[in-house]
C-alpha positions as CSV (number, residue, x, y, z in Angstrom):
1,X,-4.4,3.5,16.5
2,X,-6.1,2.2,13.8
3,X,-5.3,5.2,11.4
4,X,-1.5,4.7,11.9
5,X,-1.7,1.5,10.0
6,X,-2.8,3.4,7.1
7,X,0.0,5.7,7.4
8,X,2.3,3.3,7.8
9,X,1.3,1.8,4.5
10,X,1.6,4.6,2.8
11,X,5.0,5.1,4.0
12,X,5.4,2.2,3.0
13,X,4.8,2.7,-0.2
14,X,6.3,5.7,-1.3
15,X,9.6,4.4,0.3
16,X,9.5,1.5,-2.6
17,X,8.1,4.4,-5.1
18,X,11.5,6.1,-3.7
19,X,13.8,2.6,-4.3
20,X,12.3,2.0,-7.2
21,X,13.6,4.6,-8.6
């Protein structure tokens, strides 16, 4: 479980890489 917090932050992020746009 602990390796799905990772890829939620790095969904995370490229969703506001996405928004930023």
């Amino acid at each position: 479980m602990q390796g799905l917090g990772k890829d939620v932050q790095k969904a995370g992020q490229a969703i506001e890489r996405a928004a930023d746009r």
